[in-house]
N, C-alpha and C positions, 0 to 999 in steps of 0.2 A: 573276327570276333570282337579285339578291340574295339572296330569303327562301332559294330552293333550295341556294345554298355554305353558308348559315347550317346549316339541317338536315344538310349533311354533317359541316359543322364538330364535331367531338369537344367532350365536356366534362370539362373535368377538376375535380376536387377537391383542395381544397387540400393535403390530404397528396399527391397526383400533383406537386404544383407544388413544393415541399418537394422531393419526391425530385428531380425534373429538376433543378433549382438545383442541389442539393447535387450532382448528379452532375456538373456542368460546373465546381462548384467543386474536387472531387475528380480533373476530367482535367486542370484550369488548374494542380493542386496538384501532379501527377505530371509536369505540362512543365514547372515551374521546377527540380523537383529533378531531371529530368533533363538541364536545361540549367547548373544548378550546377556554377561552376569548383573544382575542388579544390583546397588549398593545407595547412603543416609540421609538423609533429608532434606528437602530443597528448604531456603528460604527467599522470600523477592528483599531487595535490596532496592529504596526510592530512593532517588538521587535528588539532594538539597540542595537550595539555593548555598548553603557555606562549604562545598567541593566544587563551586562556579569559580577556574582557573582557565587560561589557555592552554594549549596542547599540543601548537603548532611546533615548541620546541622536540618535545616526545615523536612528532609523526615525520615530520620534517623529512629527515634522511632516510625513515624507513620504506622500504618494498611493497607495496599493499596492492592488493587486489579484491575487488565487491564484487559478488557476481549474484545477479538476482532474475527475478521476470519483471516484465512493466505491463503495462495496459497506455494506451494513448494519454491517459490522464496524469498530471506531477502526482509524485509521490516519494516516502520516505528513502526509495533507493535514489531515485534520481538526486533529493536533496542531500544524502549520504557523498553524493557522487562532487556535488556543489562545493560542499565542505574539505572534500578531501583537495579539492581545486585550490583552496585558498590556503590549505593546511599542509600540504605533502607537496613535496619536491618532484616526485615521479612516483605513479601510479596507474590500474590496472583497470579497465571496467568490463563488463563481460555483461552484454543483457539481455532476453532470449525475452521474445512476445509469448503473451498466454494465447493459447491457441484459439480465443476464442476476438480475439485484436483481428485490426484491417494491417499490423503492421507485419511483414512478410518473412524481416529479414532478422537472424541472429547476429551483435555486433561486439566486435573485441576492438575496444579504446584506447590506446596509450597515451596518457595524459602526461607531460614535463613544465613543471612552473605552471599550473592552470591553461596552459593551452591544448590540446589535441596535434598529437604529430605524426599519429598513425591509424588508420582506420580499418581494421577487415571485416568484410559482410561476408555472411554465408547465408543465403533464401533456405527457408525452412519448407520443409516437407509437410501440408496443410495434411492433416488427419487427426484422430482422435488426441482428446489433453493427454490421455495415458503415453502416446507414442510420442507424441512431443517432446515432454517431458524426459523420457529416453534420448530421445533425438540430444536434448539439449545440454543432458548429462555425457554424452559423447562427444558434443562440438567444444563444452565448456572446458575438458581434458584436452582436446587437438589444439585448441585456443593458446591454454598454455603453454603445454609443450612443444609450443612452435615458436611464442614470442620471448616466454621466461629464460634468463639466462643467466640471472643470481636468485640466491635463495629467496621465499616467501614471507616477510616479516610478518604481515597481517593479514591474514585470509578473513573475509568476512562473508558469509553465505546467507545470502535473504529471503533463502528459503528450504525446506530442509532437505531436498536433491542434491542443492547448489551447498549447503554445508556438508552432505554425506563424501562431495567430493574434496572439502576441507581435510575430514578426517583420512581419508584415504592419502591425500599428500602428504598428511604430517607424519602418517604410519610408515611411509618412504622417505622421510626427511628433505621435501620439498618445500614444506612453509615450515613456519614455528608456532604461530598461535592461530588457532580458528576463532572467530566470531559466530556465532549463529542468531541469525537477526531472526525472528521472528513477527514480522508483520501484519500476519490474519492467521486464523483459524475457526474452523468451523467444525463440531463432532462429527458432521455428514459431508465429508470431503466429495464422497464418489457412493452413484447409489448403489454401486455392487456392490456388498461388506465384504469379501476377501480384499479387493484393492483399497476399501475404507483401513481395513486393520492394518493392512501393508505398510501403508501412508502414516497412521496415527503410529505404529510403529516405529516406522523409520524417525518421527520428529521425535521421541523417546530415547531412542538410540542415540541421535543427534544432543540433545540437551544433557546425555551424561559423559559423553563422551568430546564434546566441544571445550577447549580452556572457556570462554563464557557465553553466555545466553544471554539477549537482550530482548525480553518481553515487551511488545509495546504497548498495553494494558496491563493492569491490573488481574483482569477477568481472566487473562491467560493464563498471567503468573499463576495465579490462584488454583487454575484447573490442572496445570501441568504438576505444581507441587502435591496435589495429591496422587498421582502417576509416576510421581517419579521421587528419586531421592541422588542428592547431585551436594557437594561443594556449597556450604553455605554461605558461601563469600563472593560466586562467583554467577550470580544468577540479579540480573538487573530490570529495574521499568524504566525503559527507555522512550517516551511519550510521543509523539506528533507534536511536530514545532511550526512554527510559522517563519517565512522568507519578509521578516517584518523591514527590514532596509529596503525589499521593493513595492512598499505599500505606500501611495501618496493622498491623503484623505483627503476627499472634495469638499468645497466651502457650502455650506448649506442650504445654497440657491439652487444648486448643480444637480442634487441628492431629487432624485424623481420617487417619491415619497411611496406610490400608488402603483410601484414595476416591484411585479415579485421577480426573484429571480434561483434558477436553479443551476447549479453547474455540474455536469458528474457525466462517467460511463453512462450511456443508456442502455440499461438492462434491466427486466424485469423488476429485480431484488432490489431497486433503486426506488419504487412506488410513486414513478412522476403519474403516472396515469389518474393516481386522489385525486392529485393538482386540478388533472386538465375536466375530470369530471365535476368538481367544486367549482371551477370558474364559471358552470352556468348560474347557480347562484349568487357566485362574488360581485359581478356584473349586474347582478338585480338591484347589489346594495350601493357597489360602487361602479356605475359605468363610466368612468376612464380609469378602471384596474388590466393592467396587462402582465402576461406572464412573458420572458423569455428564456428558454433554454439554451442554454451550452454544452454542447459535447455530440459526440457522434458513439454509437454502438449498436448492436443484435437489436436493438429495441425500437430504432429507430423509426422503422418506417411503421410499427403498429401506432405507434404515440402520434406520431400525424393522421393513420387514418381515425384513432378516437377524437381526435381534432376536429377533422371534417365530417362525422357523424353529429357530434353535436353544434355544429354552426360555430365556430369561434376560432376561426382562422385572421379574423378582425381584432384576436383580444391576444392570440398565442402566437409566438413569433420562435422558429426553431433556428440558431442563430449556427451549428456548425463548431468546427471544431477553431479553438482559441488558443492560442499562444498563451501558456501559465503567466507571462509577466505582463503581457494585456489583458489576460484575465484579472491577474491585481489591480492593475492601474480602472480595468474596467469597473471591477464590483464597488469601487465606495463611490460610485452613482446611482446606484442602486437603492431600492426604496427598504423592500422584506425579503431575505433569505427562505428557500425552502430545503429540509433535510427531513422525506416523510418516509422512511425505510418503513417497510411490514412488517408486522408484529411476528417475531419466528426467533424463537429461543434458542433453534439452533444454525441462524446465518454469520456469516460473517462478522454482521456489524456489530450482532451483541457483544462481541468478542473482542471486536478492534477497538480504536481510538481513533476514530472517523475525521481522516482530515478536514473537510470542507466546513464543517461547521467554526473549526476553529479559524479558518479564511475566511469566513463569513463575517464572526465577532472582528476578529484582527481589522479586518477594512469596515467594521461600525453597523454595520447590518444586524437588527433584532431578526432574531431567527425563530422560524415556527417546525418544531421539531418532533418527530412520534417519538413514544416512549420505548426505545429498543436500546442505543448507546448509554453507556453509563453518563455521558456528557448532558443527556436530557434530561435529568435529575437540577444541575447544577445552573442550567439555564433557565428553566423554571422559577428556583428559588431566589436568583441571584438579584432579581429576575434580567434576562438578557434577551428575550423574547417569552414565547410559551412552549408548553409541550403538551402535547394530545395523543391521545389515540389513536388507532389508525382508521377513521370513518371522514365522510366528508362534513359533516354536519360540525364537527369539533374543527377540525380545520378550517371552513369557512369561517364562523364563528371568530376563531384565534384572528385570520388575516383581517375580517373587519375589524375588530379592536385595534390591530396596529395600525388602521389606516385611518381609523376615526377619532379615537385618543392620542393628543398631541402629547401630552405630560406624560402618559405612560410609555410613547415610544421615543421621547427623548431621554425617558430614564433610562430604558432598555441601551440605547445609544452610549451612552457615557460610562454606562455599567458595562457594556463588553471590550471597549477599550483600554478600562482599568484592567480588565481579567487576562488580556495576552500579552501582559507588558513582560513575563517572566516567562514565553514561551518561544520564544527564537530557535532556528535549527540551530546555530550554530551555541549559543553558550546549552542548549540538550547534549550535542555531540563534546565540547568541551569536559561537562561532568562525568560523559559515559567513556571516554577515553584518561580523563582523571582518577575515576574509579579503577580504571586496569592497571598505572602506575603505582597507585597506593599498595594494589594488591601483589605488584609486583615485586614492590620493596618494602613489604612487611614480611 
């Protein structure tokens, strides 16, 4: 009789076991926020140049731990990650690929005096972002509680899975303060709306319950403060900075005036494909204009065959994925920057504070930018390049101006150097670690 329940009994494999977990953690995760009391009014808190102090004495000794997603491309956690190298004694880093990356592996860092002493990979299990995400809310817990073996001084979550796991420590008295880094947002996270509200939920729950928030736009702040009501002291814009100490600017010989150039994820929502379709034009006006891209992703192999549908494999050169600090040293040879996001009120980018553009002005690059980031407002006027819309005709248009008008794009030149001399990663992270001492001793 035994043997015969035995032979009905199912078998599962451990990815089976893996998903049912994470899925009980995921309904346990949707009853707290929706049993979450709500409580008084957000406000955003900018960070001024006169709380610009160091912090390294503050961070020094303490325990910290980021734990965020990446994409192949540098970005705020990585350069989060930068800072704490130069800043913290001993720290933690934990970074899980978006599932939608060539990178394979989840990785736990221990970092002592800036160097790496310890490394563990765990290969993730390629499936859906929802399971992922699961996946990665379970390794980010085995992570710790495998390597921590004093308390959490600074838990920082860059994202809001990775700070739900914050609060859950602090509620066991594993860490002492959570961060919740907030990096993107988009209202349309996921097209199902039960896992959209799940999601928008959770960052909700996250922002009232984190010791602080650090929005990295405006546009966030803005949207979340009407959603939510939180500590008005403890809700920050913490911006997109630039790694300006590895930027070395090329003498003006060097500067290949007539190379556009773009650098990013390739994906869809990134609108290189304007580009590659305007260059049959551009080439009318100016034939030796070339474009080169940088980066590799989902998008890649269409963006080359629109390449070779329209003849311009002569003028578009796809250069592969680049080392972020030969990307610096690369782009101030560069002629014209491109950042032409689609027009969509509800991507990402509206939302963010788009690194690339400000790596663009930072190495002197006039940039031609659609009208979707708050930053193409400010390029515009400044002027630092143009901003268009999203059609080829404006575009083309913009790049021949920068390649035709010498006086306008050496103003453009001079003007965007001015504008990221106050945008460094490290004195952003300075003020936003300033800002928590104030607040800690007031």
């Amino acid at each position: 009789m035994v043997a015969s329940v035995r032979k009905r009994l199912p078998k599962f494999s451990w990815q089976s076991i893996i998903f049912l977990v994470s899925l009980g953690l995921w309904a346990a995760t949707g009853m707290l926020v929706y049993l979450e009391n709500f409580t008084p009014e957000m406000k955003v808190l900018n960070i001024t140049n006169s709380q610009r102090q160091t912090s390294r004495p503050y961070l020094w000794n303490k325990n910290i731990v980021v734990v965020g997603h990446i994409t192949e491309i540098y970005g705020p956690v990585q350069a989060l990650i930068n800072y704490f190298k130069k800043n913290v004694n001993e720290f933690t880093s934990i970074l899980h690929p978006f599932s939608y990356t060539s990178i394979s592996e989840s990785e736990n860092n221990l970092f002592i005096r800036g160097k790496s002493e310890k490394i563990i990979r765990q290969k993730n299990i390629k499936s859906s972002e929802v399971i992922s995400f699961l996946q990665h809310f379970l390794l980010t817990f085995c992570f710790l509680l495998r390597r921590n073996k004093r308390k959490i001084d600074i838990y920082v979550g860059a994202d809001n899975l990775s700070a739900f796991v914050g609060i859950l420590l602090k509620k066991i008295h594993i860490t002492d303060e959570v961060v919740f880094y907030i990096i993107d947002y988009t209202p349309k996270r996921f097209e199902n709306r039960y896992m959209n509200f799940l999601y928008h939920s959770l960052t909700i729950f996250c922002v009232r319950n984190c010791d602080y928030t650090w929005n990295i736009s405006k546009r966030i702040a803005d949207l979340l403060a009407g959603k939510t009501s939180v500590s008005k002291q403890r809700n920050f814009v913490v911006p997109v900075g630039i790694e300006l100490e590895k930027i070395q600017h090329a003498p003006e010989n060097e500067v290949r005036r007539n190379l556009l150039i773009f650098a990013g994820h390739l994906t869809r929502q990134k609108g290189i494909e304007l580009v590659i379709e305007a260059m049959k034009d551009i080439v009318k006006e100016v034939p030796e204009a070339k474009l080169e891209i940088v980066g590799v992703g989902p998008y890649e192999h269409e963006l080359k065959a629109i390449t070779e549908r329209n003849f311009l494999n002569d003028h578009i050169k796809f250069m592969g994925y680049l080392d972020h600090n030969l990307l610096l040293r690369y782009l101030p040879t560069c002629g014209i920057a491109l950042a032409t996001y689609p027009a969509d009120p509800d991507s990402i980018t509206y939302y963010a504070d788009p690194t690339k553009p400000k790596e663009y002005l930072a190495c002197g690059l006039p940039v031609v930018i659609t009208n979707v980031s708050w930053i193409a407002n400010i390029i515009n006027s400044v002027p630092m390049g143009i901003s268009i819309n999203y059609n080829t005709v404006e575009l083309k248009n913009a790049i021949v101006k920068l390649m035709k008008d010498d006086v306008f794009y050496e103003a453009c030149r001079r003007n965007a150097l001015k504008f990221i001399f106050d945008l460094s990663w490290d004195t952003i992270y300075n003020n936003a670690f300033s800002r928590i001492v104030e607040l800690r001793n007031s």
